[in-house]
VMD Tcl script that draws the C-alpha trace (Angstrom):
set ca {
  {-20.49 15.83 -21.83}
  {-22.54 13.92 -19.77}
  {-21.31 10.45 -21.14}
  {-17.41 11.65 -20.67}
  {-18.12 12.70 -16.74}
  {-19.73 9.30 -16.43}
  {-17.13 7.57 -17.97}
  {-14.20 10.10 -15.92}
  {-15.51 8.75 -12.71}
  {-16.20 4.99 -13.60}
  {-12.67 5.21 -14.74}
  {-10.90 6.64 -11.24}
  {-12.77 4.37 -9.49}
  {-11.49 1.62 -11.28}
  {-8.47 3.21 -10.86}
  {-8.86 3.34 -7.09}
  {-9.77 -0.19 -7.03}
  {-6.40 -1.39 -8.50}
  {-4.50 0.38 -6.38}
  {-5.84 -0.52 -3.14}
  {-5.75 -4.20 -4.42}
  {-2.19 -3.82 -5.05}
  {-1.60 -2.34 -1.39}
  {-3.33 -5.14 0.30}
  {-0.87 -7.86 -0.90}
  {1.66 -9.33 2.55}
  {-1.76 -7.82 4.63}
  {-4.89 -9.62 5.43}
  {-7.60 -9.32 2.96}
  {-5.58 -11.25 -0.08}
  {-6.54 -15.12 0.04}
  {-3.38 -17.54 -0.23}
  {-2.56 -19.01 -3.36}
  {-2.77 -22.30 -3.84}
  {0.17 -24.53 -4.06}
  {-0.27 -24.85 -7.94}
  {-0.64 -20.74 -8.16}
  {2.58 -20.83 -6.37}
  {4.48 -23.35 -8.37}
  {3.31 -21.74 -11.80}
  {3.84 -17.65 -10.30}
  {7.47 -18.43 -8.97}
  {8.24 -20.14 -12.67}
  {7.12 -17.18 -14.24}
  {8.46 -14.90 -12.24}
  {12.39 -16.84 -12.59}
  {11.79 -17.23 -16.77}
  {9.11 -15.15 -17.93}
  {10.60 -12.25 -20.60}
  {7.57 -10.08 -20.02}
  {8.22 -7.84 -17.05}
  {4.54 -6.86 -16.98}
  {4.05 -10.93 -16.02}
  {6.81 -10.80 -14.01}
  {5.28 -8.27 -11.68}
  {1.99 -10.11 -11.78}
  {3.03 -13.59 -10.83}
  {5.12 -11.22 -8.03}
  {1.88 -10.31 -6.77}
  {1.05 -13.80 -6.17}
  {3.85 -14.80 -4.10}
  {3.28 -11.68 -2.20}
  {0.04 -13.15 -0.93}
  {1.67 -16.17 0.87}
  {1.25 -17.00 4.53}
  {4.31 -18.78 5.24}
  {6.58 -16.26 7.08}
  {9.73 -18.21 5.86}
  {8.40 -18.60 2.29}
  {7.02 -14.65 2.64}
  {10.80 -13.43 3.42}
  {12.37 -15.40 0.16}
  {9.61 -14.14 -2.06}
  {11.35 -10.62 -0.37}
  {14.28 -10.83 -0.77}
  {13.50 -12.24 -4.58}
  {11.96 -8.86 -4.99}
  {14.36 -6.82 -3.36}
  {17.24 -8.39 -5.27}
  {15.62 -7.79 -8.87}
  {16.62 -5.07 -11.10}
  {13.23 -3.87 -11.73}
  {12.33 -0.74 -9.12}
  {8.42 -2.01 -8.94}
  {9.67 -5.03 -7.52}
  {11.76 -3.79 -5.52}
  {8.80 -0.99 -4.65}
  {6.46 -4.28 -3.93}
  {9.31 -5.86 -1.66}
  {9.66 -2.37 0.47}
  {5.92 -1.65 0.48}
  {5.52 -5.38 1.97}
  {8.33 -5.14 4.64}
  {6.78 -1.28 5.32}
  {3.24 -2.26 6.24}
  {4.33 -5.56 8.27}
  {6.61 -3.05 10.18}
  {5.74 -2.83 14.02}
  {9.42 -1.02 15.45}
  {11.03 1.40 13.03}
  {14.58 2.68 14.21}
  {16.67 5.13 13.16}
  {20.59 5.30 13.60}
  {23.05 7.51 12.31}
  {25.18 5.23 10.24}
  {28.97 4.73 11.92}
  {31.38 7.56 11.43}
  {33.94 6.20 8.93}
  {30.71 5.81 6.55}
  {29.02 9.04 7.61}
  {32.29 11.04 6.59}
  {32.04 9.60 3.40}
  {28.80 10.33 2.58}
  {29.13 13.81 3.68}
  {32.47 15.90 4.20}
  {31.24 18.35 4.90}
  {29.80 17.68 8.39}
  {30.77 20.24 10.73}
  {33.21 19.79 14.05}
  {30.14 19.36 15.82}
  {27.86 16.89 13.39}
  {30.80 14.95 13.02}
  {31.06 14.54 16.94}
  {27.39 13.41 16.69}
  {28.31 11.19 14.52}
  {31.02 9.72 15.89}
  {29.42 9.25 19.46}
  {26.10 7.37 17.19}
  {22.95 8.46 17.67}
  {19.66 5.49 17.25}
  {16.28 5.65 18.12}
  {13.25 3.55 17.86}
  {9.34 4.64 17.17}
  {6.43 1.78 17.72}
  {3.89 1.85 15.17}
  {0.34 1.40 15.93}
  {-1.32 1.44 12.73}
  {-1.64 1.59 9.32}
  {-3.24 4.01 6.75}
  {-5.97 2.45 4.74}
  {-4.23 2.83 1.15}
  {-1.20 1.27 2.67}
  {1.30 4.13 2.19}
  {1.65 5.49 6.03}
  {2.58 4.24 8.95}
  {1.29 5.94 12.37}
  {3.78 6.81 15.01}
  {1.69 7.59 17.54}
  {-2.01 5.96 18.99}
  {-5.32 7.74 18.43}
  {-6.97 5.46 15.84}
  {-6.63 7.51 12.65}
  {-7.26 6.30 9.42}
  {-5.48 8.80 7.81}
  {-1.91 10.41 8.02}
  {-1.08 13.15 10.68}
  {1.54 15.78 10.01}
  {3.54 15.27 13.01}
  {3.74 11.39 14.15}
  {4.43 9.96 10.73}
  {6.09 7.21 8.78}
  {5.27 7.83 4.89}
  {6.28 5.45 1.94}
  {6.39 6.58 -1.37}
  {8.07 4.42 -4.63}
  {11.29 3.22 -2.88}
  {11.82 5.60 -0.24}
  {10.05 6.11 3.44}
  {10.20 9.46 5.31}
  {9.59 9.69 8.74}
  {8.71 12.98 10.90}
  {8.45 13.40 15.13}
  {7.62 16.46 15.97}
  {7.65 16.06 19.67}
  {10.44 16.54 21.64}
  {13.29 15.62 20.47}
  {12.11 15.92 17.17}
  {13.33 13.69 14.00}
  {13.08 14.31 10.73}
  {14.27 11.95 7.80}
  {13.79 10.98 4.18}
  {15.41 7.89 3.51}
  {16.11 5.83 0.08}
  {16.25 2.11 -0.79}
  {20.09 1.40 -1.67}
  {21.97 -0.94 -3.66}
  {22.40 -2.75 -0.83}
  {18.66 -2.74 0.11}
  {19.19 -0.81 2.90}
  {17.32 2.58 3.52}
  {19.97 5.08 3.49}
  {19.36 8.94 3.82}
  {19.82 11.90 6.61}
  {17.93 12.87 9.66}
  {17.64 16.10 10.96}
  {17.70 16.03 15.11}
  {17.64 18.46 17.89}
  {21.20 17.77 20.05}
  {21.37 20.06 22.94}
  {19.32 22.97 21.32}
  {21.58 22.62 18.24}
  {19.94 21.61 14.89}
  {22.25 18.36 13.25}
  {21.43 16.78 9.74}
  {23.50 13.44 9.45}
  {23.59 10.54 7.68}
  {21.60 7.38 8.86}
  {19.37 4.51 7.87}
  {15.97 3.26 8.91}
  {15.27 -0.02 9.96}
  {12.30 -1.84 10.02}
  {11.25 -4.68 12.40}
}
mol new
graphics top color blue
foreach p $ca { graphics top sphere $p radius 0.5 }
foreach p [lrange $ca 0 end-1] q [lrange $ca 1 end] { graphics top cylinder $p $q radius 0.2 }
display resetview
């Protein structure tokens, strides 16, 4: 019993190793590749069958320093059909974020989405609603984004940007409050619905989050 606890632990903190590994590729920490690792991780990443490779010579690319380089190796990710790609892409683009803005997407678009918005939603929607939240830091395993300063190292509750897979939820609970959950598209955009205070009325309409 004593061996299996052992081996339990060793095990989740190997675990916990991998992970935050994974999380620290586009962030400081990784070294660059060199231009060989490149060469050989972008040809196996085009032509290698294996998606298990593929992912791993992703991971390499991920760890460039060249901003223009950084945002094709992106949109390479973004652009496959495999989600943990496109998870790697989004996690990437997530942690580099520094302005995240949310915007009711334009009305011809919102009624589609939902028609079922009421008189009033719709008029919400049709005047646009967008606002913007600066980030000033991120969570140690990678996976939130804080909305307001303090120097935490872990999520809060109420000032909060969270990523988890391919979608990224964001909650302000101060006033106004915004609430949203939002989900990587076909298009690659983040498409979902906030939930916002209008004049003392509660409105949940459609939107997308951007992040600069």
């Amino acid at each position: 019993m004593r061996y299996l606890l052992r081996f339990l632990i060793s095990t989740f903190w190997i675990l916990l190793y991998l992970a935050s590994q994974t999380a620290l590729a586009c962030i400081e920490g990784a070294p660059p590749p060199k231009p060989e690792e490149m060469v050989l991780a972008e040809k196996t990443f085009a032509s290698d069958k294996s998606v298990v490779r593929r992912i791993e010579a992703y991971k390499v690319l991920l760890r460039t320093r060249d901003p223009d380089v950084l945002n094709y190796v992106l949109n390479l990710g973004f652009d496959s059909d495999v989600g943990a790609l496109k998870a790697a892409a989004l996690r990437c683009r997530f942690i580099a974020a520094r302005i995240l803005t949310v915007q009711t997407l334009p009305y011809a678009e919102a009624i589609k989405i939902n028609k079922s918005l009421s008189d009033s939603e719709a008029a919400v929607a049709e005047k646009g609603y967008k606002r913007s939240f600066s980030v000033f830091g991120v969570s140690v395993d990678g996976n939130c984004l804080f909305l307001k300063g303090g120097g935490k190292e872990a999520c809060e509750p109420r000032h909060t940007a969270v990523l988890s897979d391919q979608s990224v939820s964001i909650v302000w609970r101060d006033n106004p409050p915004v609430e949203g959950t939002f989900r990587l598209s076909d298009r690659n955009r983040l498409v979902g619905e906030i939930t916002q205070r209008v004049n003392r009325k509660i409105f949940t309409l459609p939107a997308e989050l951007l992040l600069h």
